[in-house]
C-alpha positions in Angstrom: 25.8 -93.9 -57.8 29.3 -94.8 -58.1 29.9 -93.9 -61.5 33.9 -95.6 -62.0 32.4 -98.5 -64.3 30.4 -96.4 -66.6 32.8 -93.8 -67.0 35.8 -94.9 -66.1 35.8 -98.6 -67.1 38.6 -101.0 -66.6 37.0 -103.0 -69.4 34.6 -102.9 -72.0 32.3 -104.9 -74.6 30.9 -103.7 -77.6 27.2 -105.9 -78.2 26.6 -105.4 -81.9 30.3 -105.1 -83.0 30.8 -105.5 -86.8 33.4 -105.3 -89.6 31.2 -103.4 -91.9 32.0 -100.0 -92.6 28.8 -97.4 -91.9 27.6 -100.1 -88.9 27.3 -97.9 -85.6 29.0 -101.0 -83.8 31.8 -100.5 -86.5 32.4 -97.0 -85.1 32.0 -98.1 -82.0 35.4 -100.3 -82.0 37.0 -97.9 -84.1 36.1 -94.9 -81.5 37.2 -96.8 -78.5 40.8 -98.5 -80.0 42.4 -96.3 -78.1 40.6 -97.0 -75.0 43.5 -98.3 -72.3 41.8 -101.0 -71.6 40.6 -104.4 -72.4 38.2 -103.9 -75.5 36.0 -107.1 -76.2 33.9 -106.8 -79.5 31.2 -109.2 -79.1 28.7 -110.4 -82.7 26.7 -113.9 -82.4 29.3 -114.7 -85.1 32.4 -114.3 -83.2 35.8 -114.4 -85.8 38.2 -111.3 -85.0 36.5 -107.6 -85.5 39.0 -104.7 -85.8 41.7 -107.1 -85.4 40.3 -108.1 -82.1 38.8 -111.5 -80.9 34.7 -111.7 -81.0 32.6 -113.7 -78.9 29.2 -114.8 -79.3 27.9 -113.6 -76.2 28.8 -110.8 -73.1 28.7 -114.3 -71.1 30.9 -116.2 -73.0 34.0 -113.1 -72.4 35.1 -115.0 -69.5 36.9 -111.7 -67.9 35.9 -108.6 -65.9 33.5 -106.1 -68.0 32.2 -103.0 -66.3 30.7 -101.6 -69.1 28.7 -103.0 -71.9 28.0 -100.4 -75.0 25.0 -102.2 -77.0 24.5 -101.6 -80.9 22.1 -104.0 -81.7 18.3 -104.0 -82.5 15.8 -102.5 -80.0 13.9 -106.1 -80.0 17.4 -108.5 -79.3 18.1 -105.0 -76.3 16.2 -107.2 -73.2 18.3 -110.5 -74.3 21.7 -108.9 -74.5 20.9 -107.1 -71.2 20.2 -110.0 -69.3 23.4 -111.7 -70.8 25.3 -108.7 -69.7 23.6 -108.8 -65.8 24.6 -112.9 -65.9 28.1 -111.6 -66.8 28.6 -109.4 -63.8 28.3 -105.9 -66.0 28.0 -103.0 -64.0 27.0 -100.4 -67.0 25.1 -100.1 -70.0 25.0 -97.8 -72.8 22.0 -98.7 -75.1 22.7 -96.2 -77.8 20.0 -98.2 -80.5 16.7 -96.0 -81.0 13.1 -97.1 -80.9 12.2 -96.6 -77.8 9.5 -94.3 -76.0 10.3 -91.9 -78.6 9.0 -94.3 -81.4 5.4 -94.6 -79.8 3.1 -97.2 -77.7 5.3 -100.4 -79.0 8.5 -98.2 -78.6 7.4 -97.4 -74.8 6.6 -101.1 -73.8 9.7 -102.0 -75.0 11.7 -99.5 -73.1 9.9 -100.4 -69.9 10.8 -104.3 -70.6 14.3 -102.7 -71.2 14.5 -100.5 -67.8 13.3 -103.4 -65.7 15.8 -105.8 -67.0 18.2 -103.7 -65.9 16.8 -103.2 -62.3 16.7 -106.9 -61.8 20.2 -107.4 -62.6 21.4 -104.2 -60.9 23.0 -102.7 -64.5 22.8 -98.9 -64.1 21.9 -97.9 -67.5 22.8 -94.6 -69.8 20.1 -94.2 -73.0 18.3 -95.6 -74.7 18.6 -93.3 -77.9 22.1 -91.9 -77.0 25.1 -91.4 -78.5 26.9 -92.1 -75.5 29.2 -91.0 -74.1 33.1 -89.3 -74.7 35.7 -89.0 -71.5 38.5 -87.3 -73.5 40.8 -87.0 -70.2 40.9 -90.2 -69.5 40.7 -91.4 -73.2 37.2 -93.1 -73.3 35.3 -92.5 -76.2 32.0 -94.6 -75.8 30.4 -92.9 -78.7 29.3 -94.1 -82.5 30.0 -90.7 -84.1 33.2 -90.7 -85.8 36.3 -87.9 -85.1 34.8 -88.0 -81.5 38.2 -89.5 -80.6 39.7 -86.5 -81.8 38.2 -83.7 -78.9 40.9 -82.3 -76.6 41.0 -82.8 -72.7 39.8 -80.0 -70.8 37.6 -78.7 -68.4 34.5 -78.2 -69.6 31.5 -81.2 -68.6 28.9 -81.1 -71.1 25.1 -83.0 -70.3 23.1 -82.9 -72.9 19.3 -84.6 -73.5 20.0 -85.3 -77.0 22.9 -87.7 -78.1 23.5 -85.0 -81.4 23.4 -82.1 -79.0 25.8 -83.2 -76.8 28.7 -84.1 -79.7 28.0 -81.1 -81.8 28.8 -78.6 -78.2 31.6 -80.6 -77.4 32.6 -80.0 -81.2 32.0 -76.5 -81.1 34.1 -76.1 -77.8 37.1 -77.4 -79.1 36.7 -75.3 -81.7 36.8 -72.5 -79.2 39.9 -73.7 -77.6 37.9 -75.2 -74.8 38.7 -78.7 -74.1 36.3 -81.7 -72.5 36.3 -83.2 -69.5 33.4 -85.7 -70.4 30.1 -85.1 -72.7 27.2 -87.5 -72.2 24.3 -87.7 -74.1 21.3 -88.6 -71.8 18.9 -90.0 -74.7 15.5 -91.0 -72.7 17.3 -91.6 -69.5 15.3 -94.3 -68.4 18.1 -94.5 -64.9 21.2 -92.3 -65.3 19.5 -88.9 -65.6 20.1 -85.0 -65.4 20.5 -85.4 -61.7 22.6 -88.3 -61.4 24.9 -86.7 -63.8 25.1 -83.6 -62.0 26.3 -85.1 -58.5 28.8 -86.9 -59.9 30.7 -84.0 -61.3 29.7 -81.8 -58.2 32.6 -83.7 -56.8 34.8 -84.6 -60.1 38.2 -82.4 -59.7 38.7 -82.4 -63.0 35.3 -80.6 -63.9 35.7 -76.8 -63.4 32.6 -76.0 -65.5 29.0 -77.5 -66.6 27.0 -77.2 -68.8 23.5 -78.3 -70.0 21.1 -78.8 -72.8 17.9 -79.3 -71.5 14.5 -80.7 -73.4 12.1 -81.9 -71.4 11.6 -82.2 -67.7 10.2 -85.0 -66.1 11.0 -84.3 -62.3 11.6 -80.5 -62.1 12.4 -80.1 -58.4 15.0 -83.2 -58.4 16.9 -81.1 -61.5 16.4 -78.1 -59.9 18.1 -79.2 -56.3 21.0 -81.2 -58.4 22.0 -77.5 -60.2 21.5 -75.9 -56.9 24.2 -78.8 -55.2 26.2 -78.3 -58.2 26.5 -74.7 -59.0 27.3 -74.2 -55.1 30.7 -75.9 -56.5 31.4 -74.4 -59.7 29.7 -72.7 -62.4 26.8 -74.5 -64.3 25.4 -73.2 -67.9 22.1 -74.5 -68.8 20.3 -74.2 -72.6 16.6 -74.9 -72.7 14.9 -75.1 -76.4 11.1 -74.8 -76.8 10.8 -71.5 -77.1 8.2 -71.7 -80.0 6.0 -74.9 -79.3 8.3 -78.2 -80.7 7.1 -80.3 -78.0 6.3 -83.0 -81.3 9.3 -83.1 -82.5 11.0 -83.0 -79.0 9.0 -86.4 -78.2 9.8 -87.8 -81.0 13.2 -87.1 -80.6 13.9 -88.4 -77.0 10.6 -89.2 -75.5 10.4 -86.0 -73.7 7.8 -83.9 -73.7 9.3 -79.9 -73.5 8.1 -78.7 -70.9 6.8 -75.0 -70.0 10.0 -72.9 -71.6 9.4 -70.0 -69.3 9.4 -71.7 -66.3 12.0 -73.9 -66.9 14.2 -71.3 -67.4 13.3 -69.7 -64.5 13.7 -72.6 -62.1 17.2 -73.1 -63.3 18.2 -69.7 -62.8 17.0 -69.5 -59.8 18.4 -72.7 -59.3 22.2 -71.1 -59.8 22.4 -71.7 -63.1 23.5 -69.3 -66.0 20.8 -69.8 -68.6 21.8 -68.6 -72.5 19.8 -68.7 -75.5 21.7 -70.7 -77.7 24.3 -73.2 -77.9 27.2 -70.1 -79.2 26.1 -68.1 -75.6 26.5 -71.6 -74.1 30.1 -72.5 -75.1 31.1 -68.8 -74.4 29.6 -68.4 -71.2 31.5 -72.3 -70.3 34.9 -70.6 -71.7 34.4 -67.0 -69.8 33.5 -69.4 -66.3 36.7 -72.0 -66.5 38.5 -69.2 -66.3 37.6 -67.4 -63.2 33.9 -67.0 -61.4 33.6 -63.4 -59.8 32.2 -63.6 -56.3 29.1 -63.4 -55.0 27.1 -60.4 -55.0 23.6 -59.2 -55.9 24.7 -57.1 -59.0 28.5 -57.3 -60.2 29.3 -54.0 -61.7 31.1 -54.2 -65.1 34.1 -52.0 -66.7 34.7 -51.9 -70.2 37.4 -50.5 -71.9 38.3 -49.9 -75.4 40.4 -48.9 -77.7 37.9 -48.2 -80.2 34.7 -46.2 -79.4 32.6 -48.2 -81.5 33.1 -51.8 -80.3 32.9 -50.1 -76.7 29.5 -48.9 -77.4 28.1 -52.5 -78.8 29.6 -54.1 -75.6 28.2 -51.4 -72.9 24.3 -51.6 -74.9 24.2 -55.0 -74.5 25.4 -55.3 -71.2 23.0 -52.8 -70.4 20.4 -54.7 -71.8 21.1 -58.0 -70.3 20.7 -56.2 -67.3 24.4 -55.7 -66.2 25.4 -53.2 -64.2 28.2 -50.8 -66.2 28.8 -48.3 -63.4 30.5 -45.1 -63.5 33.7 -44.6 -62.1 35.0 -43.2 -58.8 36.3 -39.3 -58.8 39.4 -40.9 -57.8 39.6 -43.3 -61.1 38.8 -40.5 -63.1 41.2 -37.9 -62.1 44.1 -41.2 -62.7 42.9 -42.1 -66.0 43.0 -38.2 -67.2 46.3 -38.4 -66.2 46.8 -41.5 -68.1 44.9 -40.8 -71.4 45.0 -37.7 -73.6 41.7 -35.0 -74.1 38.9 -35.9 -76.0 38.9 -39.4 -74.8 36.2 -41.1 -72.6 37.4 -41.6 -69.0 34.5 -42.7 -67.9 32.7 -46.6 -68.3 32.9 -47.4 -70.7 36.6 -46.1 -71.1 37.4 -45.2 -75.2 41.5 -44.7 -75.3 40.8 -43.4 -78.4 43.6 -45.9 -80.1 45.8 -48.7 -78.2 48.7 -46.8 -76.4 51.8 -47.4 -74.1 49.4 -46.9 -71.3 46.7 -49.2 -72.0 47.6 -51.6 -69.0 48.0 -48.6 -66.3 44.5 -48.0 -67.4 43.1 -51.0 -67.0 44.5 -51.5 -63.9 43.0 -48.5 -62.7 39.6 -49.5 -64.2 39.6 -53.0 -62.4 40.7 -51.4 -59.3 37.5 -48.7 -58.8 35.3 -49.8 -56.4 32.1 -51.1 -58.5 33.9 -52.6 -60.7 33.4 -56.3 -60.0 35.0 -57.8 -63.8 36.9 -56.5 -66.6 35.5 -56.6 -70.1 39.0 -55.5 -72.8 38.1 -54.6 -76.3 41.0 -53.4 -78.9 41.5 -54.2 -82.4 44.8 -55.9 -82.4 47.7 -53.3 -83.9 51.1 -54.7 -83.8 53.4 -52.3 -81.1 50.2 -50.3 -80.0 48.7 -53.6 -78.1 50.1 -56.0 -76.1 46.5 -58.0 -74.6 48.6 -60.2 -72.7 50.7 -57.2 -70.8 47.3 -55.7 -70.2 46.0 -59.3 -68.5 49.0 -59.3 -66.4 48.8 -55.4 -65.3 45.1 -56.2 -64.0 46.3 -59.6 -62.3 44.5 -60.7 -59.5 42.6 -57.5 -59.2 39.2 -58.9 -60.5 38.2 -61.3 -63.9 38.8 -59.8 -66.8 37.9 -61.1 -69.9 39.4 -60.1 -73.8 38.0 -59.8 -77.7 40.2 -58.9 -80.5 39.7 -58.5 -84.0 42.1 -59.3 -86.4 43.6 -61.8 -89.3 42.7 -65.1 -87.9 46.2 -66.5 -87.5 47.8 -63.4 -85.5 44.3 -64.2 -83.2 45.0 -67.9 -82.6 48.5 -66.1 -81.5 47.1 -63.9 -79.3 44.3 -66.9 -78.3 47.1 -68.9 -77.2 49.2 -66.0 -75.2 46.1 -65.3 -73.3 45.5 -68.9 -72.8 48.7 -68.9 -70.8 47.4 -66.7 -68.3 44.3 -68.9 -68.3 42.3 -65.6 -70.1 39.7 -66.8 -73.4 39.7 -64.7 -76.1 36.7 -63.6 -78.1 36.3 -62.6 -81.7 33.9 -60.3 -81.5 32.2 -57.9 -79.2 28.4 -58.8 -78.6 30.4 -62.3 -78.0 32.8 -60.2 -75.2 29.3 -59.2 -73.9 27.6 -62.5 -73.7 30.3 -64.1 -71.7 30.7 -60.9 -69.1 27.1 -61.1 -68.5 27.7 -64.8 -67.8 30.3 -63.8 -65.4 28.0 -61.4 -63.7 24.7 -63.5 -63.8 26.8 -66.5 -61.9 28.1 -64.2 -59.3 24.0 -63.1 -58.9 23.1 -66.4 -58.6 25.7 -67.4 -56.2 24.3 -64.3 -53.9 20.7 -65.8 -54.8 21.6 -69.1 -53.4 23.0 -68.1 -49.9 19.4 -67.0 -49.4 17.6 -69.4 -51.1 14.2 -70.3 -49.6 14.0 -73.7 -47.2 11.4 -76.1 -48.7 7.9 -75.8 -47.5 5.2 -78.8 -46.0 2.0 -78.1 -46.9 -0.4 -77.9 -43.8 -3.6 -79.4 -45.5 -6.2 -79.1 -47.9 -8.5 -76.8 -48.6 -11.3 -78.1 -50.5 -15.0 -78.3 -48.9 -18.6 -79.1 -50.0 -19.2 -75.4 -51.8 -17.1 -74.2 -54.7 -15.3 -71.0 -53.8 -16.0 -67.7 -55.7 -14.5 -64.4 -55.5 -15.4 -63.4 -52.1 -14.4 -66.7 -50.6 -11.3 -66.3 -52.1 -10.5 -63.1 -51.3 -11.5 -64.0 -47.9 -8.9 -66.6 -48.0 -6.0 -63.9 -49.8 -6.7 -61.4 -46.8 -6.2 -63.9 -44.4 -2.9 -64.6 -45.8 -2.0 -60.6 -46.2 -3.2 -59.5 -49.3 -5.6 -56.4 -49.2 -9.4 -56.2 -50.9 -12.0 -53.8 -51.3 -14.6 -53.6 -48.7 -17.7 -55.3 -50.0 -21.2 -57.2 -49.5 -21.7 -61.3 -51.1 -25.5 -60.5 -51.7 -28.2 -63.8 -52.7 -30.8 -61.0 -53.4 -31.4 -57.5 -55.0 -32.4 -56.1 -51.4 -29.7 -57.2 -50.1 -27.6 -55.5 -52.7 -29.4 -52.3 -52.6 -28.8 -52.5 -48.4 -24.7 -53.1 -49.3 -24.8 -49.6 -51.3 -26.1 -48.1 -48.5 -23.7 -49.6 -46.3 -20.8 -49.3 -48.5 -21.9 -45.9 -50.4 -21.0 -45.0 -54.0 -19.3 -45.6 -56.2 -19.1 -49.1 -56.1 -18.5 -52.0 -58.2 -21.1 -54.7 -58.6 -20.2 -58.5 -60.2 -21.7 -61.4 -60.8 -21.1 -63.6 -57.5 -20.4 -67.6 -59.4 -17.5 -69.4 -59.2 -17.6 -70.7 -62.7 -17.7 -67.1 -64.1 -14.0 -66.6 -64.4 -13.9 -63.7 -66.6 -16.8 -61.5 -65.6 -16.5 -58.4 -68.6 -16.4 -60.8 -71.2 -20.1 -61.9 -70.3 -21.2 -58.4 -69.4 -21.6 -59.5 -65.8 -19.7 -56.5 -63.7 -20.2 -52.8 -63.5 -18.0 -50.1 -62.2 -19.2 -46.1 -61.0 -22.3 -47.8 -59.2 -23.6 -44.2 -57.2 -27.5 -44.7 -57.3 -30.3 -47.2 -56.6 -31.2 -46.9 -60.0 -27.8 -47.3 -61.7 -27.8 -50.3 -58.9 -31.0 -51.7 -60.9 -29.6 -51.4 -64.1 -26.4 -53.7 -63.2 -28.3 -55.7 -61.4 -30.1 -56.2 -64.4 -27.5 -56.8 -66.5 -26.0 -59.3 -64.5 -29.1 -61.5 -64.4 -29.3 -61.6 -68.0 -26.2 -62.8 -67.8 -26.7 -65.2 -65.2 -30.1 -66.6 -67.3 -27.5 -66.7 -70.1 -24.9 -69.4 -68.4 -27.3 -71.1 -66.7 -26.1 -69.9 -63.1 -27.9 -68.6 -60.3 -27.9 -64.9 -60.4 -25.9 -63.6 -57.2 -24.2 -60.4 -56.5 -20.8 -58.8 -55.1 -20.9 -55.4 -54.3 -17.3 -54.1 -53.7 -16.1 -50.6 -52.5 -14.7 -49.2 -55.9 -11.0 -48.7 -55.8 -9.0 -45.6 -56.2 -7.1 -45.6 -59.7 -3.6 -46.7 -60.3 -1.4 -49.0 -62.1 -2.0 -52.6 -62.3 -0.5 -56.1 -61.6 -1.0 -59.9 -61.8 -0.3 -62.0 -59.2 -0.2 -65.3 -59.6 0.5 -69.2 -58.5 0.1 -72.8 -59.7 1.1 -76.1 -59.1 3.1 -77.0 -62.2 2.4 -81.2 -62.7 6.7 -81.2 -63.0 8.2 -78.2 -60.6 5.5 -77.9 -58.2 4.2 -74.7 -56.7 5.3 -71.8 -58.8 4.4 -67.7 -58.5 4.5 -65.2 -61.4 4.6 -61.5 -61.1 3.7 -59.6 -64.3 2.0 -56.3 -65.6 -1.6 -57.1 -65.3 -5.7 -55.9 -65.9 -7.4 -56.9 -68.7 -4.8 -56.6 -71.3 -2.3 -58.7 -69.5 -2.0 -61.1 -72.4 -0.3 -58.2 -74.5 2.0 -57.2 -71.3 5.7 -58.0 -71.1 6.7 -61.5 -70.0 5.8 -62.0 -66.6 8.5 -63.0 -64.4 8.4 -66.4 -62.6 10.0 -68.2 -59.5 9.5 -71.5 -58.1 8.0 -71.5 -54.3 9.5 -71.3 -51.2 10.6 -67.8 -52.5 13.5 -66.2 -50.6 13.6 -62.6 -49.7 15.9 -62.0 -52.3 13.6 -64.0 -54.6 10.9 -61.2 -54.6 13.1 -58.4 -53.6 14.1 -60.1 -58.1 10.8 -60.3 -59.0 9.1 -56.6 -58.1 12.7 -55.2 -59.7 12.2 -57.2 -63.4 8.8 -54.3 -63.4 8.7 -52.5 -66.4 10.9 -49.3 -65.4 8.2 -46.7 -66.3 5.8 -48.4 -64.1 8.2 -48.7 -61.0 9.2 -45.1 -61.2 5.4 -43.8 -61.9 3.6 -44.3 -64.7 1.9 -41.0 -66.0 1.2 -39.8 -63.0 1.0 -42.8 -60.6 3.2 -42.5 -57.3 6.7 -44.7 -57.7 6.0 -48.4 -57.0 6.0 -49.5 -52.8 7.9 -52.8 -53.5 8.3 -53.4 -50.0 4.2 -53.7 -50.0 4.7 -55.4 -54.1 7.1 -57.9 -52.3 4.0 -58.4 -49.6 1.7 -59.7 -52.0 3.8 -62.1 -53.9 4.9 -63.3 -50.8 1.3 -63.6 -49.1 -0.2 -65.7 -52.6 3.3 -67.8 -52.3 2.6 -68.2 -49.0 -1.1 -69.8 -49.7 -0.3 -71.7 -52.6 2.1 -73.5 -50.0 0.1 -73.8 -47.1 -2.8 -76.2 -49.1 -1.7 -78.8 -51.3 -4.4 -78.8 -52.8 -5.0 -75.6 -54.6 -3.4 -76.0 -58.3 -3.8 -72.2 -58.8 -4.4 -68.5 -57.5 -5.0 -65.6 -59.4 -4.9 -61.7 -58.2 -5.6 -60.1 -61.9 -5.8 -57.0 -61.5 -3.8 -56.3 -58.2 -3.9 -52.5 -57.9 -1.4 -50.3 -57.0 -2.6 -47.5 -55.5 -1.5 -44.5 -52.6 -3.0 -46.9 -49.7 -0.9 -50.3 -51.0 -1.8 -52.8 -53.3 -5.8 -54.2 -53.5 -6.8 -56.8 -54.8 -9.7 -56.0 -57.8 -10.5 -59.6 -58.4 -9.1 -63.3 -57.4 -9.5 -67.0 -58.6 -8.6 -69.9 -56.7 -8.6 -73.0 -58.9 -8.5 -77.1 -56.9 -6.6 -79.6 -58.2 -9.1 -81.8 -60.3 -7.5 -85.0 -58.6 -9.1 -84.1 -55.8 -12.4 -85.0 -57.5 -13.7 -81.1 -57.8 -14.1 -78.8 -60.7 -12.1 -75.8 -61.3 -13.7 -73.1 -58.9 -13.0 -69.2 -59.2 -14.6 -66.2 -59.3 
């Protein structure tokens, strides 16, 4: 889309214009007198608005329009968007709410309202938006008063919600960080996340973006717009949900959240730095304008500090975002003894123990070691101990480097604004100081991410046939693909599982064989340590009670038992808005109180599992009591194999290796569910 007459309109009516204080079409004319160009008010009742002729109708302006900002009923929306195609109006903003997000009524009405706009070929921003504000250019298409106000900068900020998008844009200026534009999406009926996105991919005066994200209608469309976008510059994304306000988000924009987790995941994987709230957001956007550090799989980052504590606070968290805070070459440490005096820690983090004449010497020599990729400078500000901005300047071009203070607030707006010279932020504290360095070093990750990202994948067919498949059929299917599995017997009678013991010998592992049975212990249907025919008898018997019990036919799996080790889940579904997804995550039967398991969307790159297997609980990837270090070459296998599957048939909505064992001969798989996509007019099938 050529996006000149929305956001950069040579002329511009306001439909719902009024006199009348508190009347969003009031603010509207009072928000956009400053606008350059020509500013039409239009009210059925025409007379002068603002001090501004008003005409009945869009129609009746009789002179070029390329955007139209309505702030009238929902109901009268339709009619003033037809008068408004008849007039030749490129763009709309329909910032009036009760829409989709109002219910059934709300939803017919927006339809009526999209296709109006498709037939007269008005691309359309909203409904349920505040609009819009293009502080560079001086176009502030917005109800919300003092918007006019927000300084011209760098920073683009896309928001779902209309309030969300104003109050970051607020909250950036307050940071020193001016605008470049801030659009509030609403229900993006037409001009969506995507649309957005491309067109500041190739603005020049957009050097950062960033997002707040709800709800997710077309997850692989967002996804490839972040990937085209962060390939230019930096993107930030927020996504809220966390704790289940998928209500309150529909009734908010008419989006329903979707799954948090994965959401995040896909945008991160994507290229985008996701935070956790909209301060990580603003400081991440500040810390990125600045300067991106390049491309690598895991940016190393010195601190130093002229205070131990503050040092401390930024190192633990860094270490606990995951950031790399490497130690320092022999050749840095023997400069830096010569350069600070005893007692002092000239390692990273580096402690000066107070400010001194040399502080700049040594952070040039910090920023010039090897692993270090970005410079994180903590110092309480002390008049003639500190100069920050002599410090920026000593490090120069060597790598990012990024500053905190802490101070009276007015000697800080000083030292804000030196810094800002040199095109440095300055933070006020120094988890903040952290935040944005591990911004810094999860966009340089990303960017390393991305030159290996995955080519898309064409499914080769389906899968489904007349029988339902159960555990053996599906690991059938998994080894096919490269995943590992016990020996074993599918048995339709007790002889025949009494012949598989022979066959197999002890101990083994016998299960009920039905594909509805998903979880086998929880109905008393498997037994483990299986040595004799009359242990055999005694499972077998269990597992027909069973069987009598759900009303299944009582058939058997007898498995070679497994040696002991630790265990994982191995997963993959086709997510109804990002498509074919895998998960990786500590697994058996208490999986559900195991750490977050980590996600990616399919294709998966090699540096995409390579991510995954590394996000293991450290214990368990060095050995857990006992266990041999993790193979994560063979880890990587696995993941890659069920990726692999999920692609190859479009029609499986889900596998499941849970456990996946890890033991001295490579992973095995203990168990496996394959579940069809119901659309394809079977029932869910497993094991």
């Amino acid at each position: 889309m050529h996006f000149g007459p929305l956001f950069h309109p040579r002329g511009i009516a306001v439909a719902g214009a009024s006199d009348s204080p508190g009347k969003a079409g009031n603010a509207l004319v009072r928000t956009l007198s400053s606008f350059d160009g020509d500013l039409y008010p239009v009210n059925p009742a025409g007379g002068t608005i603002a001090g501004r002729q008003a005409y009945p109708t869009v129609a009746e302006i009789g002179a070029p329009v390329d955007l139209a900002v309505l702030a009238v009923p929902p109901r009268a929306v339709p009619g003033v968007l037809a008068d408004c195609g008849k007039a030749g109006v490129a763009a709309a903003i329909v910032c009036s709410g009760g829409f989709a997000e109002a219910g059934p009524d709300g939803a017919a009405l927006q339809d009526t309202v999209t296709a109006v706009a498709r037939e007269h070929g008005i691309r359309l921003l909203g409904p349920n938006t505040s609009g819009f504000v293009n502080p560079v250019d001086g176009v502030f298409a917005s109800f919300v008063p003092g918007v006019a106000d927000l300084p011209a900068g760098p920073a683009a900020i896309v928001a779902q919600s209309g309030g969300v998008n104003l109050a970051l844009c607020f909250l950036a200026a307050a940071e020193g960080l001016g605008v470049r534009l801030g659009v509030g999406l609403g229900n993006a009926v037409d001009i969506g996340f995507a649309d957005v996105l491309d067109y500041l991919a190739d603005d020049d005066k957009t050097t950062v973006i960033g997002l707040h994200v709800e709800g997710v209608s077309d997850g692989r469309r967002l996804v490839d717009a972040v990937a085209r976008a962060a390939a230019r510059k930096p993107v930030v994304a927020l996504k809220v949900g966390r704790t289940g306000v998928g209500d309150f988000a529909r009734s908010h924009t008419g989006a329903i959240t979707g799954p948090y987790a994965l959401t995040r995941a896909a945008l991160a994987q994507a290229g985008a730095v996701v935070v956790d709230d909209p301060t990580g957001l603003v400081d991440a956007l500040r810390a990125l304008a600045a300067r991106r550090v390049p491309p690598t799989a895991r940016p190393g980052v010195g601190v130093l500090t002229g205070q131990a504590g503050p040092g401390l606070i930024i190192a633990d968290a860094l270490h606990a975002a995951g950031v790399s805070v490497p130690a320092l070459t022999p050749a840095s440490r023997a400069r830096l003894r010569e350069l600070l005096p005893p007692l002092t820690y000239q390692d990273n983090p580096v402690d000066t123990g107070r400010p001194a004449g040399t502080f700049p010497e040594v952070a040039a020599t910090v920023a010039a070691d090897p692993g270090v990729d970005a410079l994180a400078v903590y110092a309480l500000d002390e008049p003639g101990a500190l100069d920050l901005a002599a410090t920026v300047r000593a490090v120069a071009d060597t790598v990012p480097v990024l500053v905190a203070s802490g101070g009276p607030a007015a000697t800080l707006d000083e030292r804000q604004s030196e810094l800002s010279e040199l095109s440095v932020p300055l933070f006020r504290s120094p988890d903040r100081l952290a935040r944005a360095m591990s911004a810094l070093a999860d966009d340089a990750a990303a960017a390393h991410r991305r030159a290996h990202r995955a080519a898309p994948a064409r499914p080769a067919g389906r899968l489904l046939g007349p029988e339902p498949v159960d555990e053996h059929r599906a690991k059938e299917l998994l080894t096919g693909f490269g995943v590992a599995a016990p020996a074993r017997r599918a048995c339709d009678t007790r002889a025949a599982a009494h012949q598989a013991l022979t066959a197999l010998g002890g101990p083994v592992v016998v299960k009920i064989r039905a594909a509805s049975v998903i979880h086998k212990s929880d109905v008393d249907a498997v037994r483990t340590g299986v040595r004799t025919a009359d242990a055999l008898d005694a499972a077998l018997d269990a597992i027909d009670r069973a069987a009598a019990g759900l009303g299944v036919e009582a058939r058997y799996l007898v498995e070679r038992q497994a040696a002991p080790g630790p265990e994982l889940i191995v997963g993959g579904t086709r997510d109804p808005v990002f498509g074919p997804a895998v998960l990786l995550g500590v697994g058996g039967v208490g999986v559900e109180l195991a750490p977050d398991p980590v996600l990616r969307l399919a294709p998966l790159s090699d540096v995409d599992i390579q991510d995954m297997v590394a996000a293991l609980p450290s214990p368990l990837l060095a050995g857990y009591r006992g266990a041999p270090p993790v193979d994560r070459a063979a880890v990587g296998a696995a993941i890659g194999s069920v990726a692999a599957l999920l692609l190859h048939y479009d029609d499986i909505a889900e596998v499941e290796v849970n456990p996946l064992r890890l033991t001295r001969d490579g992973p095995v798989a203990l168990d496996a569910v394959i579940m069809f996509d119901r659309s394809a007019g079977e029932e869910e099938v497993g094991s």
